[in-house]
N, C-alpha and C positions, 0 to 999 in steps of 0.2 A: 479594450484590454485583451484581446483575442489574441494582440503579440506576442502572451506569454505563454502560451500553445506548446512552444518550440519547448519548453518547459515537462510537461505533459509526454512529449514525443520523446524524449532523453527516455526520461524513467519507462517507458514504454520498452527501447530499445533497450537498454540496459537489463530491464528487468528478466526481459525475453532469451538475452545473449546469455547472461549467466545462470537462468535457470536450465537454459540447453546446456551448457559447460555444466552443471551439478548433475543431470542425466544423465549425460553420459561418461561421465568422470567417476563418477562418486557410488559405491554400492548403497542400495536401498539399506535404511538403518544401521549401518554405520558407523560408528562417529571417528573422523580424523582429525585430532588435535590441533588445532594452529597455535593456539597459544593458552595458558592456562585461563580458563573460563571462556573459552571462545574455540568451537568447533566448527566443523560442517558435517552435516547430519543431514542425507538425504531423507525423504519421508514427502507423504502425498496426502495432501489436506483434501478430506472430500466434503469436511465441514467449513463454519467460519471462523471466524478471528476464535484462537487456542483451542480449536477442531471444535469447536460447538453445533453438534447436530451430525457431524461423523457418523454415525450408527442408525440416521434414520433410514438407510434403505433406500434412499435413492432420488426420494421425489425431490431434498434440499437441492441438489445439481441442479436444477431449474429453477425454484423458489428465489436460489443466490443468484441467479447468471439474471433472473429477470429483474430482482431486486436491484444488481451492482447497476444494469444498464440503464434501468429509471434514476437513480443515485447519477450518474454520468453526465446522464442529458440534462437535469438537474443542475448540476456543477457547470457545465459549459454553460447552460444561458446563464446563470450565475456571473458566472465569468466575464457572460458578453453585457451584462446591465454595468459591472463595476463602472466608476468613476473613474478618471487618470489620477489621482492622486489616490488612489487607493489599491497600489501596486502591492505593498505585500499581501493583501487579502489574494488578489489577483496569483502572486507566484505560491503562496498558500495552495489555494483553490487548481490550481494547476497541478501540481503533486498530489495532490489525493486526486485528483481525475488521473494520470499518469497510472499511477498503482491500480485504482478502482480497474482501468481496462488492461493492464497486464495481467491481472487474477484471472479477466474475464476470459481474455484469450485463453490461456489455459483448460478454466472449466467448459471451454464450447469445445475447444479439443481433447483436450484429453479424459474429464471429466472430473478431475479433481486439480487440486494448486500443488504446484512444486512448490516446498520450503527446503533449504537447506544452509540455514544458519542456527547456530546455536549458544546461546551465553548462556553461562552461570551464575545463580546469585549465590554463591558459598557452593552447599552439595545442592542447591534445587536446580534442574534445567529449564532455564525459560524455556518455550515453547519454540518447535523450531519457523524460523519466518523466511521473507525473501528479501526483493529490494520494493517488491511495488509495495507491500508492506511496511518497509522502512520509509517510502516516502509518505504515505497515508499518515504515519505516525507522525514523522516533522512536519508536511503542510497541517496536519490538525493542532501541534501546538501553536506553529506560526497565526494560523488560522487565528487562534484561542488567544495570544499575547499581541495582536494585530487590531483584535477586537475592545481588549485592554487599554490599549494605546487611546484608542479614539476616547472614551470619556472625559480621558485626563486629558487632552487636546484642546475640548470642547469646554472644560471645566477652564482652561490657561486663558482662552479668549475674550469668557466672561467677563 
């Protein structure tokens, strides 16, 4: 299932291209309207997921960057055990690795994650994210309804 890699490398790329376009495009905190409830709002996450641990001082910059890359290694051999019929787990599993090492890039470089996406639920602003983000998010539902799938599969054949 390692052919879905190429999967992985997209969101890699993607995620890298347009957090350089929000760099250098975009003023830190910010926000420039694109459409109602949906900005871009630079901002530099030195925590995790809705900046959690932002504030502790510095040692998280490590703690995440060695956490995200066990998680990684993780997810590829994951990846390389899948079945051939168990392709969506497989393109799943490949977007959250894809994102997992876009963030990472970032915190070896720069020390913290570029986000600069913003929606809103009425007057609340979600928190602002990126793309490697956004795929972490869809391969873990994928992931989550892929998982689903299979009971009732195995329940049909009974």
């Amino acid at each position: 299932m390692l052919k879905y890699l190429w999967i992985s490398l997209i969101v890699i790329i993607a995620d890298q291209a347009t957090k350089w376009i929000a760099n250098t495009q975009l003023v830190y905190h910010q926000k420039v309207e694109v459409l109602p409830y949906f900005d871009w709002f630079l901002s530099y996450n030195k925590g995790a997921a809705f900046s959690f641990l932002a504030d502790a001082g510095g040692w998280q910059r490590w703690f995440l960057m060695i956490l995200a890359t066990i998680i990684s290694v993780a997810l590829f051999l994951w990846i390389k055990k899948l079945k051939d019929d168990e392709k969506l787990a497989a393109i799943a599993l490949a977007l959250i690795l894809g994102g997992a090492i876009g963030n990472i890039i970032d915190r070896v470089i720069l020390g913290y994650v570029i986000d600069f996406i913003q929606v809103w639920l009425g007057t609340y602003p979600w928190p602002a994210f990126n793309i490697a983000d956004s795929a972490i998010s869809v391969g873990a539902v994928i992931l989550i309804l892929s998982g689903m799938k299979k009971p009732y599969e195995e329940k049909e054949k009974a």
